[in-house]
MIDOSE-1310 file (N, C-alpha, C; in nm, 2 decimals, decimal comma, always signed):
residues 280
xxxx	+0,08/-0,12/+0,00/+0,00/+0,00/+0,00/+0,09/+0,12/+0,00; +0,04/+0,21/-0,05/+0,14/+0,36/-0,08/+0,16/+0,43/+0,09; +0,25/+0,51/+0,09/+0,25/+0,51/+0,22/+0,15/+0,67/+0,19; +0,17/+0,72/+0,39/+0,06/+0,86/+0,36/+0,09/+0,94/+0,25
xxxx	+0,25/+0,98/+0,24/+0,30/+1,06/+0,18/+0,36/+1,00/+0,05; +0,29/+0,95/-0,10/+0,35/+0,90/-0,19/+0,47/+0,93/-0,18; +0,59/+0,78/-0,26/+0,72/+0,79/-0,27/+0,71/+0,79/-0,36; +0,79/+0,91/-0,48/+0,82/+0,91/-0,68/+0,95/+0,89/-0,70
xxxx	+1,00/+0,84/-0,80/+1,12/+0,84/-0,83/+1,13/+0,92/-0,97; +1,12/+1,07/-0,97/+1,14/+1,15/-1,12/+1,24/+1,10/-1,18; +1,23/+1,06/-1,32/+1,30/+1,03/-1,42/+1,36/+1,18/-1,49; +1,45/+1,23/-1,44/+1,51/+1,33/-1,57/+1,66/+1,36/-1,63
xxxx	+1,69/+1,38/-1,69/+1,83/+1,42/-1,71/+1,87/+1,59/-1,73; +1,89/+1,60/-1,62/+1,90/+1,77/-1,59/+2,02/+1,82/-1,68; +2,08/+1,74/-1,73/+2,21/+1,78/-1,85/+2,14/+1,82/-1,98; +2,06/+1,80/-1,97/+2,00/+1,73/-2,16/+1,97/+1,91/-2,19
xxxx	+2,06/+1,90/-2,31/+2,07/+2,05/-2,38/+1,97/+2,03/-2,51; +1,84/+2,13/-2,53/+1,79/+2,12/-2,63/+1,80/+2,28/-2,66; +1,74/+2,26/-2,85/+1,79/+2,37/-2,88/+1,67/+2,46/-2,84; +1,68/+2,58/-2,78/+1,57/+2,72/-2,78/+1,50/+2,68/-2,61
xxxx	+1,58/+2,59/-2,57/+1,47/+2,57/-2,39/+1,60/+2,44/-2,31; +1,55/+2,52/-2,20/+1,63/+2,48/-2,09/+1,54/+2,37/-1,98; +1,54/+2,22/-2,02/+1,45/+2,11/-2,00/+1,51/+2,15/-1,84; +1,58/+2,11/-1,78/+1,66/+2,14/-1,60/+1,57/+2,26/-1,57
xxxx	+1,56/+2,37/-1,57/+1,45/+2,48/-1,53/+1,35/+2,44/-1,50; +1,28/+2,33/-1,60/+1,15/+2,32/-1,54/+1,12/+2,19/-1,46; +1,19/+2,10/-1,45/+1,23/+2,04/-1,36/+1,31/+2,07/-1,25; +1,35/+2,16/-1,21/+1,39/+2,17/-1,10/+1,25/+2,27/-1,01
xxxx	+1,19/+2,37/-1,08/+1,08/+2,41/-1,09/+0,96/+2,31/-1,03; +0,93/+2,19/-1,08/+0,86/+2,13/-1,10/+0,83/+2,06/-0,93; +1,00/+2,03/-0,94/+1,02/+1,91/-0,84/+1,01/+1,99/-0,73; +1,07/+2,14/-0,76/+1,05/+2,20/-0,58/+0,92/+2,18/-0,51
xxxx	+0,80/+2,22/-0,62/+0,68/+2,24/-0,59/+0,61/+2,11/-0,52; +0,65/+1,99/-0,57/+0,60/+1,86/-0,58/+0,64/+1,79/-0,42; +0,77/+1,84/-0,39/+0,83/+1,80/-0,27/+0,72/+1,82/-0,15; +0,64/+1,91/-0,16/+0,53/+1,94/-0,02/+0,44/+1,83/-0,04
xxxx	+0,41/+1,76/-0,13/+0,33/+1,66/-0,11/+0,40/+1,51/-0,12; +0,51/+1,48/-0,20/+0,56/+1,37/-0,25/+0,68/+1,36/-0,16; +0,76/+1,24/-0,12/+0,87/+1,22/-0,11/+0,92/+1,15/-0,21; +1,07/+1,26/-0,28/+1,06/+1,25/-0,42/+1,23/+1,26/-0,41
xxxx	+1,26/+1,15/-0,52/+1,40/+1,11/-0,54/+1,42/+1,11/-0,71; +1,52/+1,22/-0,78/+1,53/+1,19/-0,89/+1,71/+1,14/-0,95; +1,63/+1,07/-1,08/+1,75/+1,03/-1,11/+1,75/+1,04/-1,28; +1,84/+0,99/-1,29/+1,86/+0,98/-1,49/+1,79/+0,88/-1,51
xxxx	+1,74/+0,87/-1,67/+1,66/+0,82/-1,73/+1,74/+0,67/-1,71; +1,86/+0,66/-1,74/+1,97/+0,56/-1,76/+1,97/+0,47/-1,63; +1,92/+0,56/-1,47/+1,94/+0,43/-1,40/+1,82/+0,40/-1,33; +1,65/+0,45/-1,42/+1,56/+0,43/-1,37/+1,49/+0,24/-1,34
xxxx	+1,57/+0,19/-1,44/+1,56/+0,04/-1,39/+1,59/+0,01/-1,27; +1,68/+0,06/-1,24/+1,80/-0,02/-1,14/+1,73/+0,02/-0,98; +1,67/+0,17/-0,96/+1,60/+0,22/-0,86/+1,47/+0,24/-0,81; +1,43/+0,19/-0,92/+1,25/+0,19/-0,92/+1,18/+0,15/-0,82
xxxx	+1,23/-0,01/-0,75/+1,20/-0,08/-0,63/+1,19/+0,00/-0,51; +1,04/+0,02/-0,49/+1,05/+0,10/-0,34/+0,94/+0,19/-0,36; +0,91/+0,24/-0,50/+0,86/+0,38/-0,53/+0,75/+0,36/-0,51; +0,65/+0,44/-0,48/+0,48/+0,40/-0,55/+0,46/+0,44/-0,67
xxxx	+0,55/+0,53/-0,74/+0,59/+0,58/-0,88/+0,66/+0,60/-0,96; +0,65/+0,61/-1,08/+0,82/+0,62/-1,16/+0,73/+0,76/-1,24; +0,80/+0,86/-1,23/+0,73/+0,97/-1,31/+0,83/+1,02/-1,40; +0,82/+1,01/-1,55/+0,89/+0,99/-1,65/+0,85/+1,17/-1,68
xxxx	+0,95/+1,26/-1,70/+0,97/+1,40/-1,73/+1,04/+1,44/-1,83; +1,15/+1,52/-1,79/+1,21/+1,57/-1,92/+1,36/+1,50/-1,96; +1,31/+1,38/-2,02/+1,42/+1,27/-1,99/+1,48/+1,25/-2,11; +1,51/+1,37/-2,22/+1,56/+1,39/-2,32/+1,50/+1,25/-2,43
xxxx	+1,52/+1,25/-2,58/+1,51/+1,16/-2,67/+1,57/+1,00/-2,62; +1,45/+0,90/-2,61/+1,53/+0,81/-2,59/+1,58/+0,72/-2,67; +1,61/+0,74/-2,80/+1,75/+0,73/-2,92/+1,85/+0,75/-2,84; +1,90/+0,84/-2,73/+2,00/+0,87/-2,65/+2,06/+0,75/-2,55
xxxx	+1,96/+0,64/-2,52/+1,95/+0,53/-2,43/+1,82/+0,46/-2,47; +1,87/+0,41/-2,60/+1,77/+0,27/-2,60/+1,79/+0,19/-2,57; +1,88/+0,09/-2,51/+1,91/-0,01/-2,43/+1,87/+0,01/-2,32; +1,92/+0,06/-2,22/+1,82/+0,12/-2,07/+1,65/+0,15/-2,09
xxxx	+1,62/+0,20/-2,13/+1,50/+0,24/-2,16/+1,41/+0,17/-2,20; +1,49/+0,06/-2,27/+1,40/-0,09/-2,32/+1,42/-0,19/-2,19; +1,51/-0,18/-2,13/+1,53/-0,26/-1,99/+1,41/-0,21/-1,91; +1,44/-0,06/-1,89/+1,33/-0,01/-1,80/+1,20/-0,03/-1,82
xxxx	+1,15/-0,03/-1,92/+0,95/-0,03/-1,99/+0,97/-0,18/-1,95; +1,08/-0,27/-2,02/+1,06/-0,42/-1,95/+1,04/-0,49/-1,81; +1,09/-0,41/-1,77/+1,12/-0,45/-1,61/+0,96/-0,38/-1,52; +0,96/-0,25/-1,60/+0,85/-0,14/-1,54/+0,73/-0,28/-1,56
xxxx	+0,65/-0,30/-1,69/+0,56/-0,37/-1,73/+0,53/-0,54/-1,67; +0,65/-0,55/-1,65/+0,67/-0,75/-1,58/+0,63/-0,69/-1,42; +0,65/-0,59/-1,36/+0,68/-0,62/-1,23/+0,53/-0,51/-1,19; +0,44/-0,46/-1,27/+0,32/-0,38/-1,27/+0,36/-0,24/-1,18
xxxx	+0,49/-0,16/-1,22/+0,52/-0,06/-1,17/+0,41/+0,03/-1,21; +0,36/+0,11/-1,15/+0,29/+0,27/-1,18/+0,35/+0,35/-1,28; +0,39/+0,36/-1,37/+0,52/+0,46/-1,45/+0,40/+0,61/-1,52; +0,43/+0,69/-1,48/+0,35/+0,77/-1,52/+0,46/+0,89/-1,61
xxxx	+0,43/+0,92/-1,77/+0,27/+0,85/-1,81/+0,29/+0,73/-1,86; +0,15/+0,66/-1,80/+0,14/+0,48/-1,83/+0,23/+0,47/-2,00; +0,29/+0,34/-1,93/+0,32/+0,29/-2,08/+0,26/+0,21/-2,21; +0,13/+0,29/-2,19/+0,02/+0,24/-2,29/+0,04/+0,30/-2,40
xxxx	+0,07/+0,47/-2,41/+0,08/+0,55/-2,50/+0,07/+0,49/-2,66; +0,03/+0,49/-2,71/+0,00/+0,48/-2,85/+0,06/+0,56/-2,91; +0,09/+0,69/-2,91/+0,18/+0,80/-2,99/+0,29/+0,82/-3,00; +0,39/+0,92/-2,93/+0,54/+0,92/-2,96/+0,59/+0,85/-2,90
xxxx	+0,49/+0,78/-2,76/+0,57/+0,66/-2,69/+0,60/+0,58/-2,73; +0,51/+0,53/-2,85/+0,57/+0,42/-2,94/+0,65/+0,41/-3,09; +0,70/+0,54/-3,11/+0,73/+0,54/-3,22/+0,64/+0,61/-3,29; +0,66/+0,63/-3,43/+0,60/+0,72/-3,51/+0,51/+0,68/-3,64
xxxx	+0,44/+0,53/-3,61/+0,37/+0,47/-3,65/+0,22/+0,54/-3,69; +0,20/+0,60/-3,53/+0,09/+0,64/-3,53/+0,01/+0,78/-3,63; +0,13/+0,84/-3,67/+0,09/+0,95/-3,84/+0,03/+0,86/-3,95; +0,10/+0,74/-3,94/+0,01/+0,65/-4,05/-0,08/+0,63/-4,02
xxxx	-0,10/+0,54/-3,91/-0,27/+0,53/-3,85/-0,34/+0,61/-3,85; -0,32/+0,71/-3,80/-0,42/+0,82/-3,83/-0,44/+0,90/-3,97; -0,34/+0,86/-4,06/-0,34/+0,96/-4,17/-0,45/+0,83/-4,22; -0,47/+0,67/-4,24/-0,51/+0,62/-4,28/-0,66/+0,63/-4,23
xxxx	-0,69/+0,64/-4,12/-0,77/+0,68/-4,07/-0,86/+0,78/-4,09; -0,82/+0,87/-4,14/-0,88/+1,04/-4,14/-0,90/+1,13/-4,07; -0,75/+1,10/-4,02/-0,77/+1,23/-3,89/-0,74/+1,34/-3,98; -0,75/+1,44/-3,89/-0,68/+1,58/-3,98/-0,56/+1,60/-3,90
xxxx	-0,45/+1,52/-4,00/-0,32/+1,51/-3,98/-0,23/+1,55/-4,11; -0,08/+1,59/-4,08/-0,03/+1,65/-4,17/+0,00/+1,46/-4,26; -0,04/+1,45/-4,37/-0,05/+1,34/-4,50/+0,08/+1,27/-4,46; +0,08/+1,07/-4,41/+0,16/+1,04/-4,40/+0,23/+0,91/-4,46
xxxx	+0,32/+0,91/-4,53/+0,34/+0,78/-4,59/+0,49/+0,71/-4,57; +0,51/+0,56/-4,58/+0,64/+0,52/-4,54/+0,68/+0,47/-4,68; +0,64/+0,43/-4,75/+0,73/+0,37/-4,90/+0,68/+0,46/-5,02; +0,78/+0,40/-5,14/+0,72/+0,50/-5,23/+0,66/+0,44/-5,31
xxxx	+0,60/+0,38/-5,29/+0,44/+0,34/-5,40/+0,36/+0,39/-5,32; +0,33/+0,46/-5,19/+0,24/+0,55/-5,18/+0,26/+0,68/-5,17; +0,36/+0,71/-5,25/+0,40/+0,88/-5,25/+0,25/+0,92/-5,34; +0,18/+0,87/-5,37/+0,10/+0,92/-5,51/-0,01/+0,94/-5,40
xxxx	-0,01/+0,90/-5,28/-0,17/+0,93/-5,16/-0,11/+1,08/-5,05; +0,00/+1,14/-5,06/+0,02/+1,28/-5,03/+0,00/+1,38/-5,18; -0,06/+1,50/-5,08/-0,06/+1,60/-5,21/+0,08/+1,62/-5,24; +0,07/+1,72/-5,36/+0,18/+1,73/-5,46/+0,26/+1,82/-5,42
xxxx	+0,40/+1,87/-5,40/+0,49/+1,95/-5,29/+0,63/+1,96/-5,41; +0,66/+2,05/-5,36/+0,83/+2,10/-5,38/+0,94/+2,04/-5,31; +0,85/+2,00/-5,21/+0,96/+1,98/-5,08/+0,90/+1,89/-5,02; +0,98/+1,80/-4,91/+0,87/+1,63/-4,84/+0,98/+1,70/-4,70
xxxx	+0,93/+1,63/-4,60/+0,99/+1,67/-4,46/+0,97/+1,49/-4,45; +1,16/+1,44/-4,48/+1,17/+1,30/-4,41/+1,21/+1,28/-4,24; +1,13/+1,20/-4,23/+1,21/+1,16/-4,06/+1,21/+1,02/-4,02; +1,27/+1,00/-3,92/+1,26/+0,84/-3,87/+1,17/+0,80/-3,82
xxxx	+1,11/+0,68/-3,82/+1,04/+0,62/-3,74/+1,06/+0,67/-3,61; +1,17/+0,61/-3,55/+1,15/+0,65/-3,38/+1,27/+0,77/-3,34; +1,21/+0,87/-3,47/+1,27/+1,03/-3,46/+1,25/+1,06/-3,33; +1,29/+1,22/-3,25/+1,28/+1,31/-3,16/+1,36/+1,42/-3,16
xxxx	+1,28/+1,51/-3,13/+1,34/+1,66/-3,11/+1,38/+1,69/-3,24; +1,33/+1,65/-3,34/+1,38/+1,65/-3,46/+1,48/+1,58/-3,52; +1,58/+1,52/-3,42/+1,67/+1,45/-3,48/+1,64/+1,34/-3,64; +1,76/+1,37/-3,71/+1,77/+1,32/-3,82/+1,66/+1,36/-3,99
xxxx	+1,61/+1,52/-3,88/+1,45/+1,51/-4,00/+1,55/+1,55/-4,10; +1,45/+1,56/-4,25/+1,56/+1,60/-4,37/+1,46/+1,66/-4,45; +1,46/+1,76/-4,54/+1,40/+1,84/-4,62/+1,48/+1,80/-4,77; +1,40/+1,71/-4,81/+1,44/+1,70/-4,97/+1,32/+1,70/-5,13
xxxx	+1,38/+1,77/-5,16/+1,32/+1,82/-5,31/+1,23/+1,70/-5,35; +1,14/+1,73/-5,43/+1,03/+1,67/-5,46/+1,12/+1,51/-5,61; +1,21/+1,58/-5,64/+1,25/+1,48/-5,72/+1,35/+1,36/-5,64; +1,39/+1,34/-5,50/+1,48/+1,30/-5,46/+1,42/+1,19/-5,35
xxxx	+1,28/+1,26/-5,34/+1,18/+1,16/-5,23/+1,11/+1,04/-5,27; +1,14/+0,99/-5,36/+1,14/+0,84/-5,38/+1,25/+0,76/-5,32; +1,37/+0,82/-5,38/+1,51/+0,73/-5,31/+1,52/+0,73/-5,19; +1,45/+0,88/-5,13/+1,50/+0,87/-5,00/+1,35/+0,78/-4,89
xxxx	+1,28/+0,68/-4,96/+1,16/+0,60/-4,91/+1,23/+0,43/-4,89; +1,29/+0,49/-4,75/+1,37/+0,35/-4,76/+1,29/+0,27/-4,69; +1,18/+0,30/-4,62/+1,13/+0,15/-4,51/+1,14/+0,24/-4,37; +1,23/+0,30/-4,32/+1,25/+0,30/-4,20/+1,26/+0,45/-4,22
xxxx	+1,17/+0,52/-4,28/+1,17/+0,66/-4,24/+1,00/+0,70/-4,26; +0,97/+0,82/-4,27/+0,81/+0,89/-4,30/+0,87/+0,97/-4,37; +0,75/+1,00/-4,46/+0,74/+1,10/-4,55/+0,62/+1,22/-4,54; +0,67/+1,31/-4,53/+0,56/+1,40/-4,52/+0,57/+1,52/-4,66
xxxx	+0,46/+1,59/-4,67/+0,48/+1,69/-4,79/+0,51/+1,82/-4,69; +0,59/+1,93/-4,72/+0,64/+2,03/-4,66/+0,51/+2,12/-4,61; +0,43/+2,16/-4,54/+0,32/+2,20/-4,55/+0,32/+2,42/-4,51; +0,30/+2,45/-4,59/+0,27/+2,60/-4,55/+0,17/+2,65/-4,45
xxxx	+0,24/+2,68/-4,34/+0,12/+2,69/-4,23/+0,16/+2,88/-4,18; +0,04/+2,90/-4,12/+0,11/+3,05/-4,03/+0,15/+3,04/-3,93; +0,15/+2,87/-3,83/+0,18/+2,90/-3,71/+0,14/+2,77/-3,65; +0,24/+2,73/-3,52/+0,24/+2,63/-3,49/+0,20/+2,66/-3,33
xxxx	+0,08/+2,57/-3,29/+0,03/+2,59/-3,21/+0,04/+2,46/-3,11; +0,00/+2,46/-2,97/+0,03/+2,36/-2,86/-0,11/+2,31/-2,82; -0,12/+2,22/-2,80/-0,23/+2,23/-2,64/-0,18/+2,10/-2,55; -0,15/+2,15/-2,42/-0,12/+2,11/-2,28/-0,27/+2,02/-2,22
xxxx	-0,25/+1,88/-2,22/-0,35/+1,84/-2,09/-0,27/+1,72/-1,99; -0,39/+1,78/-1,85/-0,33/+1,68/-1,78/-0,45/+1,55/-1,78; -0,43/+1,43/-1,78/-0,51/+1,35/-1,76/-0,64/+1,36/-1,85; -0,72/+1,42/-1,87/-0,82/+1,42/-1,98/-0,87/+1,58/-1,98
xxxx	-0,79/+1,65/-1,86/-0,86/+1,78/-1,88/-0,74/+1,84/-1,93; -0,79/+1,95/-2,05/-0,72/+2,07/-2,13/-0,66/+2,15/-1,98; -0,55/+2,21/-2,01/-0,48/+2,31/-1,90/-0,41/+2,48/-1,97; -0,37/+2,44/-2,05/-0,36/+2,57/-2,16/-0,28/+2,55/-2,31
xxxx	-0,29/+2,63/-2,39/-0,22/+2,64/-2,51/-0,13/+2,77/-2,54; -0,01/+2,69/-2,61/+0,07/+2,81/-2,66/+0,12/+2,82/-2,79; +0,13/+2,94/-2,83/+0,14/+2,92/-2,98/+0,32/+2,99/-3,01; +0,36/+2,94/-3,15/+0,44/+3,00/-3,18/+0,42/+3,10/-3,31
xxxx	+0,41/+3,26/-3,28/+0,36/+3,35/-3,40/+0,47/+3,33/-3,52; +0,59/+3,32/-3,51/+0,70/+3,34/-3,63/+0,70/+3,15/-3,64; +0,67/+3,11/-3,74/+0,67/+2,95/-3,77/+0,84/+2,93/-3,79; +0,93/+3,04/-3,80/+1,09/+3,02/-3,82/+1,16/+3,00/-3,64
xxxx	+1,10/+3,06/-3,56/+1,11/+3,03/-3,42/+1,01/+2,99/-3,36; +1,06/+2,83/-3,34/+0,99/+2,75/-3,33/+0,90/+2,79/-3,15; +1,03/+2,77/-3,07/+1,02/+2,78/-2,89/+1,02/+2,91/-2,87; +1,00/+2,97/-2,94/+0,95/+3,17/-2,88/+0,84/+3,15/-2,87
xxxx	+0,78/+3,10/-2,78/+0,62/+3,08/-2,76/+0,54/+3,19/-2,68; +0,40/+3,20/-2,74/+0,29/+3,34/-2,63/+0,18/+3,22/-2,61; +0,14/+3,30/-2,49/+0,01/+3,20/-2,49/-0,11/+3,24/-2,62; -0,19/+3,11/-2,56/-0,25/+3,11/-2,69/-0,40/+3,09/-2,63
xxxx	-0,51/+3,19/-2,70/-0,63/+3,13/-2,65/-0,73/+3,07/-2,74; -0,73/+2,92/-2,71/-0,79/+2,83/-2,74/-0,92/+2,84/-2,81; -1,02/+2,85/-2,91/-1,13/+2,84/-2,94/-1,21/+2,67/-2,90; -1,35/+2,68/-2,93/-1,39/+2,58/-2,92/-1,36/+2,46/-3,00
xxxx	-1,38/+2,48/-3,13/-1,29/+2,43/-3,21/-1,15/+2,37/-3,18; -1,05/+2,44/-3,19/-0,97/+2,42/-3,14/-0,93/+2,35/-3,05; -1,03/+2,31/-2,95/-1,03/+2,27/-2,85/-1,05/+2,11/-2,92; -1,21/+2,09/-2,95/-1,27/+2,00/-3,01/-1,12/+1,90/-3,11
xxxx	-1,09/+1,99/-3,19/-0,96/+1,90/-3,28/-0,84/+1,86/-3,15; -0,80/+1,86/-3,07/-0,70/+1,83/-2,98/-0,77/+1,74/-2,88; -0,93/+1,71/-2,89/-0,94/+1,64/-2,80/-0,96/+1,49/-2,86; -1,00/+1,48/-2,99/-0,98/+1,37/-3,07/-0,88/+1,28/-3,04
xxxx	-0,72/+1,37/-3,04/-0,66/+1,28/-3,07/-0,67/+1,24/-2,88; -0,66/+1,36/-2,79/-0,63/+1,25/-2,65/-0,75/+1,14/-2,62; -0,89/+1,15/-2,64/-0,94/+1,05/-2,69/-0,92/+0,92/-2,77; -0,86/+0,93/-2,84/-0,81/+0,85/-2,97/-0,69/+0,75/-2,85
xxxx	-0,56/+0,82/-2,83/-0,48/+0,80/-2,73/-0,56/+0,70/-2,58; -0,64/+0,79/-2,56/-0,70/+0,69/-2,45/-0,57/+0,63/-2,33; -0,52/+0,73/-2,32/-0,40/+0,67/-2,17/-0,50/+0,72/-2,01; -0,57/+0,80/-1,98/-0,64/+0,83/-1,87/-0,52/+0,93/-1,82
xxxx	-0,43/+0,90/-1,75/-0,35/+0,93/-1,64/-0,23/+0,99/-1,75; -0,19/+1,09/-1,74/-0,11/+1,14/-1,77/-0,08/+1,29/-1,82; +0,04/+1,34/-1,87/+0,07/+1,48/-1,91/+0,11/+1,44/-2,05; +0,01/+1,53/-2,14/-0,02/+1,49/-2,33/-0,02/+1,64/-2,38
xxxx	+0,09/+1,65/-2,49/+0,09/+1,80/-2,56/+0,01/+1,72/-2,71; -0,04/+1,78/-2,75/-0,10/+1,80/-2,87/-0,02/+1,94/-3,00; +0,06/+1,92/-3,08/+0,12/+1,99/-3,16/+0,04/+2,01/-3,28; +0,02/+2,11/-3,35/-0,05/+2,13/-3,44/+0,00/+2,26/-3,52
xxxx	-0,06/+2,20/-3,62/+0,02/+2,33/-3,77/-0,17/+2,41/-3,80; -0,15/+2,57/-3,88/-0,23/+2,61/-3,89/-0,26/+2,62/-4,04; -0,34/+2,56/-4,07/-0,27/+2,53/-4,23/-0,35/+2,67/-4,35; -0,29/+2,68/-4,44/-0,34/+2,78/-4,49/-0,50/+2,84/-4,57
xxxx	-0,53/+2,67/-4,56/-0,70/+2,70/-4,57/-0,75/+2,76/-4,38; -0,69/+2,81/-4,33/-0,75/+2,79/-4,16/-0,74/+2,68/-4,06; -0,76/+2,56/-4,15/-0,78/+2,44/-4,05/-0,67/+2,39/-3,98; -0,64/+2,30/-3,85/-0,58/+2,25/-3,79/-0,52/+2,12/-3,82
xxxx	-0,41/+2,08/-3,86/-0,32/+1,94/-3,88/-0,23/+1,93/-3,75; -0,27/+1,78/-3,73/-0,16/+1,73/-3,61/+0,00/+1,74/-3,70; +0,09/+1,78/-3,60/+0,20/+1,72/-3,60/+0,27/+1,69/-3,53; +0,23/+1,68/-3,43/+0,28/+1,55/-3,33/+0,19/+1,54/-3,18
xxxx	+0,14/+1,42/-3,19/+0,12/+1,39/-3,04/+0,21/+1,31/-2,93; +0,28/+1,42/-2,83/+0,38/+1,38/-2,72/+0,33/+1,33/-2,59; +0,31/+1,19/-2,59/+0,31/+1,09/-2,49/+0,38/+1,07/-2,39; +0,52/+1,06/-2,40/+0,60/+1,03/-2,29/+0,70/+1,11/-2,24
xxxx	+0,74/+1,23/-2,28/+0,77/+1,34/-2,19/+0,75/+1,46/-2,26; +0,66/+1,53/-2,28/+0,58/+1,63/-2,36/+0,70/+1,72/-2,23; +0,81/+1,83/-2,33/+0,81/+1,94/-2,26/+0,75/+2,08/-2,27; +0,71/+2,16/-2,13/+0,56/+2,19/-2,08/+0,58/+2,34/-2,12
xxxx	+0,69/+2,37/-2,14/+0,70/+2,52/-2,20/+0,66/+2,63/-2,04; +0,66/+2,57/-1,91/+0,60/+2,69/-1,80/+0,65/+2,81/-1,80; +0,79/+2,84/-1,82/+0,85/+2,97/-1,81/+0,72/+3,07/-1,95; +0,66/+3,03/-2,02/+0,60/+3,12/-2,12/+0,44/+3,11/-2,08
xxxx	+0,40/+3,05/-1,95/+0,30/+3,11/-1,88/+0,32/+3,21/-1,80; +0,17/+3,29/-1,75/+0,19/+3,36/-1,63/+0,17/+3,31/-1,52; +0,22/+3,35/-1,43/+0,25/+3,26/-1,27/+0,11/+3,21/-1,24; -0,02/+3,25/-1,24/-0,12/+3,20/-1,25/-0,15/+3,07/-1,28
xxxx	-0,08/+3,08/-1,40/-0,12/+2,97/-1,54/-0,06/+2,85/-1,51; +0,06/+2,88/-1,45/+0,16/+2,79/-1,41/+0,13/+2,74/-1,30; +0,09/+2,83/-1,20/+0,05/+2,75/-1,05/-0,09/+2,64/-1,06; -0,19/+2,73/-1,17/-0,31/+2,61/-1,23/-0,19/+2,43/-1,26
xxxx	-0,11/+2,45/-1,37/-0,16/+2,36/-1,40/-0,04/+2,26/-1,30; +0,04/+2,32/-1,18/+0,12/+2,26/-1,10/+0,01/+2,20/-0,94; -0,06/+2,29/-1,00/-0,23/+2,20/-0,89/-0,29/+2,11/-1,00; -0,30/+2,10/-1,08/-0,33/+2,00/-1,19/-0,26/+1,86/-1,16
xxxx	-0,13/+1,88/-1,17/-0,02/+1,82/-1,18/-0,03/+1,71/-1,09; -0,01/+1,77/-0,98/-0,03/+1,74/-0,85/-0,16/+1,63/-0,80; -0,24/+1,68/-0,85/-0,35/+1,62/-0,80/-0,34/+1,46/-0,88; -0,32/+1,52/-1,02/-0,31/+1,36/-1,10/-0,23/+1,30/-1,04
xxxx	-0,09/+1,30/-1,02/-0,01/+1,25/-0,93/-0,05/+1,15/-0,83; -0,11/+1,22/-0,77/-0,17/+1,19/-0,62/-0,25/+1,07/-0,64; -0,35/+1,09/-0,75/-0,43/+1,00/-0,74/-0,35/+0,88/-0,79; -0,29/+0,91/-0,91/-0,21/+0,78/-0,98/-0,15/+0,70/-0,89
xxxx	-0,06/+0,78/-0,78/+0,02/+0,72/-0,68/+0,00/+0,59/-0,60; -0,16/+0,68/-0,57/-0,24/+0,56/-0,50/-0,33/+0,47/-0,55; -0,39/+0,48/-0,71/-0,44/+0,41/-0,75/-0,57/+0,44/-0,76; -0,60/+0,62/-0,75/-0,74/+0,59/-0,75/-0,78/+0,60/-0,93
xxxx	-0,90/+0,58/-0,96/-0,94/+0,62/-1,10/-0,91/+0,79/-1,16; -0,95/+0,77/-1,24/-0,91/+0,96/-1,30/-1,10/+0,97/-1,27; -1,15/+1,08/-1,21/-1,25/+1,12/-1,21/-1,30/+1,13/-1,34; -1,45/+1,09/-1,39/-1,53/+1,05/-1,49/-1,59/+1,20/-1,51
């Protein structure tokens, strides 16, 4: 049984340098806050196997691309899943937790998603482009994406990448939830800087398209960014839903915004710890 005061074991790598944000900020941020209710021990993604025993939680944060440590990290989800560790967020994730599968599924599906294909006998089911945005299957942070010319994106359809068409948007927008409830959105106005983010206020719409996919997703328990392009008819295209360590952007809230969704935070926490359901 969990004791009064949940035990967590935060997963992060306070080193991990990304470009345009400072992942350590908001984890350290995060964890001060968390300490009043949790008895809370963090460590690197690399030796969350080895420490887990003891926790009532393993709370998976800003634990950089895990391309960085796939061997640990396949240890850990192994060991986490055989032994029914709590790992939050659950390792059910269907989206980036699993790789980058899920753009097909949905593109095959009909979500309103940016058009996605992996070989080139179906280059002829995306619209027609100057430019394709290639990336890996179990891409992150962008690593490895590649911008090549409309005549070169056949060769470059090897099996183990996605193909996307370059898409002209005005602006790349967020939305933040915890557990099944929306908490805020931020957008980026200059589509050339990506992490210069303002807040952003949500329409109903808007709202409606980003709840699809965490519906779709169906994890219950957890912290889910919804990425999205504004495409130049108006409408909204996913491009990416982040499952297993969505970073939260807080420094580009107001202290308000931020203390909401660190009572948000919290509470899911709490309940996850001990097992109760997500409120219906």
């Amino acid at each position: 049984m969990p004791a009064a005061r949940p035990r967590l074991l935060y997963v992060t790598d306070l080193a991990y340098r990304a470009r345009g944000r400072r992942y350590c900020d908001e984890d350290i941020h995060l964890t001060s806050r968390l300490r009043a209710h949790f008895d809370l021990a963090l460590c690197h993604p690399a030796d969350a196997a080895a420490l887990m025993d003891g926790f009532d939680a393993v709370v998976v944060r800003n634990s950089g691309p895990v391309l960085g440590y796939r061997e640990e990290y396949d240890a850990f989800r192994a060991r986490a899943l055989a032994a029914g560790t709590r790992v939050y967020n659950p390792l059910t994730g269907k989206a980036d937790m699993a790789g980058k599968q899920y753009l097909l599924d949905l593109t095959a599906a009909g979500f309103p998603v940016i058009p996605t294909v992996d070989r080139a006998e179906d280059l002829d089911r995306l619209p027609s482009a100057e430019r394709y945005v290639v990336k890996p299957r179990q891409g992150a942070d962008s690593l490895g994406l590649r911008i090549v010319p409309a005549g070169g994106v056949a060769a470059a359809a090897t099996g183990d990448v996605l193909i996307q068409p370059c898409v002209d948007f005005a602006y790349e927008v967020s939305f933040y939830f915890v557990d099944d409830d929306f908490q805020y959105a931020l957008h980026a106005p200059d589509p050339q800087r990506r992490w210069e983010l303002r807040p952003y206020r949500a329409t109903a719409a808007d709202l409606e398209f980003a709840r699809r996919f965490i519906d779709w997703n169906d994890l219950g328990h957890g912290i889910q960014r919804v990425d999205a392009c504004r495409a130049a008819d108006g409408s909204l295209l996913l491009v990416e839903l982040e499952d297993l360590n969505p970073y939260l952007s807080l420094d580009a809230l107001s202290e308000e915004a931020r203390d909401a969704f660190v009572t948000a935070f919290t509470a899911s926490l709490s309940r996850f710890a001990r097992g109760v359901p997500v409120p219906a």
